[in-house]
GUNUDO-29045 format. One line per field, with one value per atom (N, C-alpha, C, O): residue number from 1; atom name; x, y, z. Coordinates in pm, 1 decimal. Example, Ala and Ser with C-alpha at 12.3 -4.5 7.8 and 13.67 -1.06 7.14 Angstrom:
2
resi 1	1	1	1	2	2	2	2 .
name N	CA	C	O	N	CA	C	O .
X 1319.0	1230.0	1320.0	1423.6	1285.0	1367.0	1290.0	1340.9 .
Y -569.0	-450.0	-330.0	-331.9	-225.0	-106.0	3.0	113.8 .
Z 780.0	780.0	780.0	846.5	708.0	714.0	787.0	803.9 .
END
This chain:
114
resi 1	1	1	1	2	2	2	2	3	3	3	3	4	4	4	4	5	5	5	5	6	6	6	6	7	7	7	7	8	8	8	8	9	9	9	9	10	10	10	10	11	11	11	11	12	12	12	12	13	13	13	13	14	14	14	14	15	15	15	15	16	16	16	16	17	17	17	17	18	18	18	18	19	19	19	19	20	20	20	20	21	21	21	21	22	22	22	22	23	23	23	23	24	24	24	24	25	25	25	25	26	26	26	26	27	27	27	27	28	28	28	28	29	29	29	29	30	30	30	30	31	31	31	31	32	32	32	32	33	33	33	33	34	34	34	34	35	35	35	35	36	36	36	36	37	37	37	37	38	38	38	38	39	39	39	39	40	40	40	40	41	41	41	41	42	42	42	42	43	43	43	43	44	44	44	44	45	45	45	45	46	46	46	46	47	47	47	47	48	48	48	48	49	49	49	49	50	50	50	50	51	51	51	51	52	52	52	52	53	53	53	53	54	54	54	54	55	55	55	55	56	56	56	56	57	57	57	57	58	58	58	58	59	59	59	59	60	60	60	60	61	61	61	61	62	62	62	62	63	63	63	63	64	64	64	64	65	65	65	65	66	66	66	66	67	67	67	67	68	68	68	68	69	69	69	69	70	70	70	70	71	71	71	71	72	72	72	72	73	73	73	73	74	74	74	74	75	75	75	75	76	76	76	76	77	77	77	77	78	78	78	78	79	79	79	79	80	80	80	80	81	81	81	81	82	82	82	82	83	83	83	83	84	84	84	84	85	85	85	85	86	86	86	86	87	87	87	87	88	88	88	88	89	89	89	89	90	90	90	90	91	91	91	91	92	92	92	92	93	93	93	93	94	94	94	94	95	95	95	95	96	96	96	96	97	97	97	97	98	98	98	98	99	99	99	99	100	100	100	100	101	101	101	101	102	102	102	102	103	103	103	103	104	104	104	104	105	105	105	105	106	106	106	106	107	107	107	107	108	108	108	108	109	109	109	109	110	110	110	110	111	111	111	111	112	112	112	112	113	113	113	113	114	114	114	114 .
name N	CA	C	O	N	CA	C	O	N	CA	C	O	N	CA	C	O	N	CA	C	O	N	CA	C	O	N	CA	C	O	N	CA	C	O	N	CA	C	O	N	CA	C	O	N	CA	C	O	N	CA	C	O	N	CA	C	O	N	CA	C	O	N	CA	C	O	N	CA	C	O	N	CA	C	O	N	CA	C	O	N	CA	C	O	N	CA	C	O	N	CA	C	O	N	CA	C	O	N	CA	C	O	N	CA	C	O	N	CA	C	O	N	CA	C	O	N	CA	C	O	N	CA	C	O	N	CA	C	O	N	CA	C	O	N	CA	C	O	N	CA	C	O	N	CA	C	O	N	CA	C	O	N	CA	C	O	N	CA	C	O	N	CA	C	O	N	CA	C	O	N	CA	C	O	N	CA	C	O	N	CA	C	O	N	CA	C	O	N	CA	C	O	N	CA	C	O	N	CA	C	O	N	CA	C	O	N	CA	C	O	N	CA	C	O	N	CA	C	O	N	CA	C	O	N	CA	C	O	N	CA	C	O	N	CA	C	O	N	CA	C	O	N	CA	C	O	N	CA	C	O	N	CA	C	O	N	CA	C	O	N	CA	C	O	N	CA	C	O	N	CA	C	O	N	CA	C	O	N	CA	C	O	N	CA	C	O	N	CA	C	O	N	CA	C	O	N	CA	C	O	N	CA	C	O	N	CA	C	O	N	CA	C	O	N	CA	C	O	N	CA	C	O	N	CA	C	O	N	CA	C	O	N	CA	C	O	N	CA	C	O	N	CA	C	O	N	CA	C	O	N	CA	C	O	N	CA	C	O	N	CA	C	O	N	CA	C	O	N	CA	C	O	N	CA	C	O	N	CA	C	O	N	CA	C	O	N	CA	C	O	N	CA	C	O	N	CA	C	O	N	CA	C	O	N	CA	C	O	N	CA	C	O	N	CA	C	O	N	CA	C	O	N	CA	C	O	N	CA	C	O	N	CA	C	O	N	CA	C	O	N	CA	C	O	N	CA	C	O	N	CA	C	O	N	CA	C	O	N	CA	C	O	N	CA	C	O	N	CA	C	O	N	CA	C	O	N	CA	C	O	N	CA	C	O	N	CA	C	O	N	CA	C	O	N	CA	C	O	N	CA	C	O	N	CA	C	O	N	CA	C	O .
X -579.9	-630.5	-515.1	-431.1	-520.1	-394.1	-393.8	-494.4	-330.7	-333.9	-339.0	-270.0	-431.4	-386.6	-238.2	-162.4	-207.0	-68.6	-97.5	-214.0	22.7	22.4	158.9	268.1	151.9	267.1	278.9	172.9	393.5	437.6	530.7	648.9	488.2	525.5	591.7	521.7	680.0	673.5	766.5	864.4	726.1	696.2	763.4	776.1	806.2	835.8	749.7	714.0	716.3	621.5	724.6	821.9	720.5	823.6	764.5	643.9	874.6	878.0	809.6	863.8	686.2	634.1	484.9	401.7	461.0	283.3	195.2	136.6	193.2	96.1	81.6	-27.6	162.1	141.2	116.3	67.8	157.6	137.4	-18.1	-69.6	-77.1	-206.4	-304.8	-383.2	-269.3	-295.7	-306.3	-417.4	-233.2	-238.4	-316.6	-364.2	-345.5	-431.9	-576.2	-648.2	-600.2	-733.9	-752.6	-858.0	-657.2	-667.7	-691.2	-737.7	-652.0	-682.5	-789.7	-827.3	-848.1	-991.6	-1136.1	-1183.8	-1163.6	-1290.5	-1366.1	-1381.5	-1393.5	-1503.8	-1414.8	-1478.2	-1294.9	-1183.9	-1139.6	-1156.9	-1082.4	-985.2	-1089.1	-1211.9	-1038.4	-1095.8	-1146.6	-1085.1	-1267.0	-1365.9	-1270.2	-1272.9	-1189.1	-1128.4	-1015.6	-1025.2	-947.6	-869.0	-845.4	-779.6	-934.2	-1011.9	-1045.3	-1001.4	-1138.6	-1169.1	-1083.4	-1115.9	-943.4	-847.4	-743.4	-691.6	-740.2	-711.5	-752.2	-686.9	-863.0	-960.6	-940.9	-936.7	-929.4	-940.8	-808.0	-802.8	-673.8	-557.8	-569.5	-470.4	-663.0	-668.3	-642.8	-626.8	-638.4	-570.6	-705.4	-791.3	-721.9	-854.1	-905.4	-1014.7	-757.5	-720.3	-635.7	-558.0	-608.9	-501.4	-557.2	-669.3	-454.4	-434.7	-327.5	-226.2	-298.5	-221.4	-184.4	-275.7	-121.3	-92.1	25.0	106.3	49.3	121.6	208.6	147.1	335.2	392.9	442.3	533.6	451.9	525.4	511.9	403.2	627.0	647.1	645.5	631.7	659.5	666.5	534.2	455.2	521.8	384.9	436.0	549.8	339.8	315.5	211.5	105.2	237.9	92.9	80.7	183.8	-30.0	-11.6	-129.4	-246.2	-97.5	-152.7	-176.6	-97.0	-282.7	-396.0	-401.1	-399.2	-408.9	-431.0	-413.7	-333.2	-504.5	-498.2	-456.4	-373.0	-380.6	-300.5	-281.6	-162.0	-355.4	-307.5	-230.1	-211.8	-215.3	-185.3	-5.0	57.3	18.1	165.1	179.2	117.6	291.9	313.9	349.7	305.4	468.6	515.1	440.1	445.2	338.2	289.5	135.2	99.9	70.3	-31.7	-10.9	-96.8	80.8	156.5	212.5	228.7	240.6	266.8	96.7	68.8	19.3	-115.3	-195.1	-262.7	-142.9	-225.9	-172.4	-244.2	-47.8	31.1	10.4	63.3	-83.5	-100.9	-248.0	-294.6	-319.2	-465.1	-423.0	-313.1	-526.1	-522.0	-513.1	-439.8	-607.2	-623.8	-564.3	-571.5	-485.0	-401.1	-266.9	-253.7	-177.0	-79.9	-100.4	-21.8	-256.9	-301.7	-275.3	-248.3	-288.6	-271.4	-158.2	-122.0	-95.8	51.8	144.8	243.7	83.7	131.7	134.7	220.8	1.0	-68.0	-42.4	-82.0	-7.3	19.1	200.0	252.3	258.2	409.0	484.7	606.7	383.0	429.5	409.5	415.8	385.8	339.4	461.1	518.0	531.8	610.3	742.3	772.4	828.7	946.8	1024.4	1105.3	978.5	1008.7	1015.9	956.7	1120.4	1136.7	1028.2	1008.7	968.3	871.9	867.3	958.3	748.1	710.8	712.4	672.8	809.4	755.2	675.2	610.6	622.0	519.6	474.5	563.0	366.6	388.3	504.4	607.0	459.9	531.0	731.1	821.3	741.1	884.7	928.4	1042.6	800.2	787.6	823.6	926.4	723.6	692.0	766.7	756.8	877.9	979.4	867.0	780.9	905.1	819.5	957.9	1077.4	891.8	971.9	983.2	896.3	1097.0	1117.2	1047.6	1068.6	983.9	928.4	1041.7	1127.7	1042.5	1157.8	1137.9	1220.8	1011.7	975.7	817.9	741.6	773.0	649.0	600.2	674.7	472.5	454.7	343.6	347.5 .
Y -1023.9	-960.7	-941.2	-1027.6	-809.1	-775.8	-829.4	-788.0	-885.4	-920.1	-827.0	-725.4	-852.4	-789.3	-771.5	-866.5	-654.0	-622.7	-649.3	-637.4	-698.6	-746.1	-687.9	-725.8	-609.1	-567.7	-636.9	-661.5	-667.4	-685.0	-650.0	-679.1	-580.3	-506.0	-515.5	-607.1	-475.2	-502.1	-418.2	-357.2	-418.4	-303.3	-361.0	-481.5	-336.8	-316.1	-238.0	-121.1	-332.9	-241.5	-200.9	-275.4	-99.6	-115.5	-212.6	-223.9	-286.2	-368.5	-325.1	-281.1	-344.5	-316.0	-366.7	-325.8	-456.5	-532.1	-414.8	-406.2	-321.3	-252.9	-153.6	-99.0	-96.5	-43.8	-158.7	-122.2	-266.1	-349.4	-366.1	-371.1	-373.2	-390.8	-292.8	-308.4	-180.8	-78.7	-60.0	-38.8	-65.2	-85.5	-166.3	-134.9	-282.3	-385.8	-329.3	-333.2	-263.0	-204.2	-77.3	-64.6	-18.4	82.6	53.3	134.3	-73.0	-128.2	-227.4	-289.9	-240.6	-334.4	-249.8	-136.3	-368.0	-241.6	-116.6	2.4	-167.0	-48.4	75.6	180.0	77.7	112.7	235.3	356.3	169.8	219.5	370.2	364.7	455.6	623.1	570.0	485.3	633.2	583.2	643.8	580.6	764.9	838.6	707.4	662.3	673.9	585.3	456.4	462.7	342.3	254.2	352.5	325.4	486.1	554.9	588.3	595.7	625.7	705.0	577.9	597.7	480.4	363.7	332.0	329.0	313.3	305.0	412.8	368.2	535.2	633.2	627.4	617.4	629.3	598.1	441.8	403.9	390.8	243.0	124.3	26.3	134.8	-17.0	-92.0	-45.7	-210.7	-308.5	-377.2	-413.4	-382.3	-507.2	-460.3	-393.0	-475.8	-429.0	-541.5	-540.7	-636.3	-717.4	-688.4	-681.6	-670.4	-653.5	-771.2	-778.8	-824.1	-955.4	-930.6	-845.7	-1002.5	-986.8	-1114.8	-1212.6	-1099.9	-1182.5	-1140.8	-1072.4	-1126.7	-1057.2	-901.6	-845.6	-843.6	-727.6	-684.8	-571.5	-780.6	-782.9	-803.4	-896.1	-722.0	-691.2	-734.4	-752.5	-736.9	-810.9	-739.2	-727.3	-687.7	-607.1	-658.8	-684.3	-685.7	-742.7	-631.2	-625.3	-560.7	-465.7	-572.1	-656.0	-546.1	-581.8	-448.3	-351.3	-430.9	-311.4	-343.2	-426.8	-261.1	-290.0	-284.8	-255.3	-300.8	-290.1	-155.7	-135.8	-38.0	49.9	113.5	228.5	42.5	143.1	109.2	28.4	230.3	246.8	308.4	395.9	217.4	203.8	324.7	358.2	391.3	497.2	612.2	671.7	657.3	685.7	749.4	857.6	593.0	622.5	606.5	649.8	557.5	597.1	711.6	717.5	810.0	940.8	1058.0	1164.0	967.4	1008.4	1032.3	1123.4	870.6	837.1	909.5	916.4	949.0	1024.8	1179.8	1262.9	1194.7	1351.8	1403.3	1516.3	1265.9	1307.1	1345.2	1306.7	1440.3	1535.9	1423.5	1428.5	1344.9	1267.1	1168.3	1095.2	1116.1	981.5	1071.4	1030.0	1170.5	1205.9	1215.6	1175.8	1294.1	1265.2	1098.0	1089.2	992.5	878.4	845.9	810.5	854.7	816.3	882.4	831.8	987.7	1033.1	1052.8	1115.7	979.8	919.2	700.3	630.0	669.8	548.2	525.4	436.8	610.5	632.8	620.7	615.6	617.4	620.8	440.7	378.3	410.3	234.9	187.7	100.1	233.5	179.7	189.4	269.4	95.7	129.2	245.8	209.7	370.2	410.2	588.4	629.2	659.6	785.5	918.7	963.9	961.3	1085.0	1097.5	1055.0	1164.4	1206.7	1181.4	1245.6	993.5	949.2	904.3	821.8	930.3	904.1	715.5	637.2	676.5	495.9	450.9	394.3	493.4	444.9	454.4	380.5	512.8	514.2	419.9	387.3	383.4	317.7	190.0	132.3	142.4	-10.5	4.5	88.5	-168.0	-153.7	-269.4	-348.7	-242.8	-320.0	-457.1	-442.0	-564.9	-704.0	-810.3	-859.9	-807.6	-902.9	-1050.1	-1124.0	-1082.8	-1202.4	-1308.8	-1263.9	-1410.8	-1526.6	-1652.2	-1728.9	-1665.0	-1787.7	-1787.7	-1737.1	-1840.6	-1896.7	-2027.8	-2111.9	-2056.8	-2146.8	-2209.7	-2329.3 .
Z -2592.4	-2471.3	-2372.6	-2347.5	-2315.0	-2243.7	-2070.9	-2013.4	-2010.0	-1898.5	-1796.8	-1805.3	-1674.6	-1543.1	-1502.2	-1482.8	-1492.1	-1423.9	-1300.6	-1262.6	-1197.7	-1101.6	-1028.5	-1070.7	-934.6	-849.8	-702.2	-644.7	-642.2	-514.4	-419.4	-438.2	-299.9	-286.7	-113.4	-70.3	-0.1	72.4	171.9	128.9	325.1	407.5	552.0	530.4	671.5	765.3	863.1	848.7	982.6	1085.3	1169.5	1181.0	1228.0	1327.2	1444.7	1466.4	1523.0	1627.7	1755.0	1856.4	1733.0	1858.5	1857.0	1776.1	1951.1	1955.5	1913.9	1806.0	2017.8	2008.4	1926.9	1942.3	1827.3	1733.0	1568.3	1461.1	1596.8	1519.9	1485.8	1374.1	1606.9	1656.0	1583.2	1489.6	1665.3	1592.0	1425.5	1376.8	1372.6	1251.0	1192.9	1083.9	1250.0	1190.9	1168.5	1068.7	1321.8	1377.8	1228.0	1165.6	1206.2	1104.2	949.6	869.4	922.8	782.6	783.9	684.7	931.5	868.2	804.0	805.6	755.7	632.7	740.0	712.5	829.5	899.7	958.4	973.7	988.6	1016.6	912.5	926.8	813.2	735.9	685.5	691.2	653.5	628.2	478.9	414.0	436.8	325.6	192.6	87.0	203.9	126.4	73.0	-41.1	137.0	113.8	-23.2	-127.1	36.8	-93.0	-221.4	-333.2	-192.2	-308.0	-366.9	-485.4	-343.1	-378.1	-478.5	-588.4	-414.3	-462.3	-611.1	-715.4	-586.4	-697.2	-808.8	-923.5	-794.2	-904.7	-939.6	-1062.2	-880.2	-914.1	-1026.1	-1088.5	-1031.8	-1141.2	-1108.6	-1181.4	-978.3	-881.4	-859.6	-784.5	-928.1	-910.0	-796.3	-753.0	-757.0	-617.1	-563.2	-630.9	-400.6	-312.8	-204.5	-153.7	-182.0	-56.1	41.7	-28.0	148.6	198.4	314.4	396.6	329.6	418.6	513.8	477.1	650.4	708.3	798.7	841.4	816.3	880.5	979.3	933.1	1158.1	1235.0	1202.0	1187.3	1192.8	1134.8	968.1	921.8	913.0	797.0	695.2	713.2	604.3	568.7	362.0	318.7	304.2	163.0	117.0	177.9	6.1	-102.2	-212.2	-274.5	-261.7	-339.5	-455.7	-417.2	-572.1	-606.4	-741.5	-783.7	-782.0	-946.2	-1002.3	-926.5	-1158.1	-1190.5	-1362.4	-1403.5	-1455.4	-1570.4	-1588.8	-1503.2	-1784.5	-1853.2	-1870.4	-1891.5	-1871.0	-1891.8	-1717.7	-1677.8	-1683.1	-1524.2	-1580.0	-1648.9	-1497.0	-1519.3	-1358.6	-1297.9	-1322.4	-1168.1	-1074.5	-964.7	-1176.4	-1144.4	-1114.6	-1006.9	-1255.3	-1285.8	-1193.8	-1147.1	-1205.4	-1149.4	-947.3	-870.5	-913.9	-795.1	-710.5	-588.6	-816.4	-782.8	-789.4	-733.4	-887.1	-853.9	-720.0	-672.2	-672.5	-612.2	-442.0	-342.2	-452.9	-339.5	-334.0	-260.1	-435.4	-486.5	-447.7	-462.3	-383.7	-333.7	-192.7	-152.9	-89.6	-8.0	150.1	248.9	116.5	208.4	193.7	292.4	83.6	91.3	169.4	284.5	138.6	199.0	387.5	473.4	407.3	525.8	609.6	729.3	527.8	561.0	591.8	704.0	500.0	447.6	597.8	650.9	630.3	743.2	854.7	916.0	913.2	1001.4	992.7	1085.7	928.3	935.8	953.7	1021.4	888.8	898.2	1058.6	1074.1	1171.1	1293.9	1341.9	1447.9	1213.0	1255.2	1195.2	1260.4	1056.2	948.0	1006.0	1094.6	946.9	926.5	798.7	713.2	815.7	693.1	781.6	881.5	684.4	731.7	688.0	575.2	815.8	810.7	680.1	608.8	627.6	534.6	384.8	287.5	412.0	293.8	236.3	300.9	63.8	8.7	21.1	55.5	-3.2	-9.3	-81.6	-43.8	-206.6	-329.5	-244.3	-283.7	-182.6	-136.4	-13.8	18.7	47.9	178.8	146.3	181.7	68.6	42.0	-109.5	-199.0	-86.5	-157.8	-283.7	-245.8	-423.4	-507.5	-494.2	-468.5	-519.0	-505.7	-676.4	-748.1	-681.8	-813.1	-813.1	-717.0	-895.7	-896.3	-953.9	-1029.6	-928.6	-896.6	-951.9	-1001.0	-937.4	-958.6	-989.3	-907.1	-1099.5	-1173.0	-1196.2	-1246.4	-1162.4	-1199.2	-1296.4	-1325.3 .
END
């Protein structure tokens, strides 16, 4: 039996309370645009946590064995309303205009197992 793939992933807010804030307000469930989660979902992603420290933010992506990162990543940047997002949340990020997620949020080497 093939295991859950598991990605991690991680992001930069830019320095500032109130857009920090903001952002939070934009990813809680009643909040966040319904298109979004859906879009998630059809791209093959099971699970998406996103956690935060200060400015510094943590994803933590689930996704079957058949998901291929690249792959279904460039999918998932290819729906109408995720680029809508991507570009409307980009004024919160540390990351330059008009990039896709997958370019934003850097994926992170795992180090240590236990």
């Amino acid at each position: 039996m093939e295991q859950i793939k598991r990605f991690c992933l991680t992001l930069d807010l830019r320095e500032d309370p109130d857009l920090v804030r903001e952002y939070i307000h934009w990813h809680a469930r009643e909040n966040i645009w319904p298109e979004i989660p859906a879009g998630i979902k059809a791209a093959g992603i099971l699970n998406m946590e996103i956690y935060r420290l200060e400015t510094r933010l943590f994803m933590i992506i689930e996704a079957s064995p058949a998901f291929d990162f690249d792959r279904d990543m460039e999918r998932l940047a290819s729906f109408p309303r995720q680029q809508e997002w991507e570009a409307f949340v980009s004024r919160f990020q540390k990351s330059q205009p008009g990039s896709k997620s997958s370019e934003k949020w850097k994926l992170m080497d795992q180090i240590f197992a236990l």
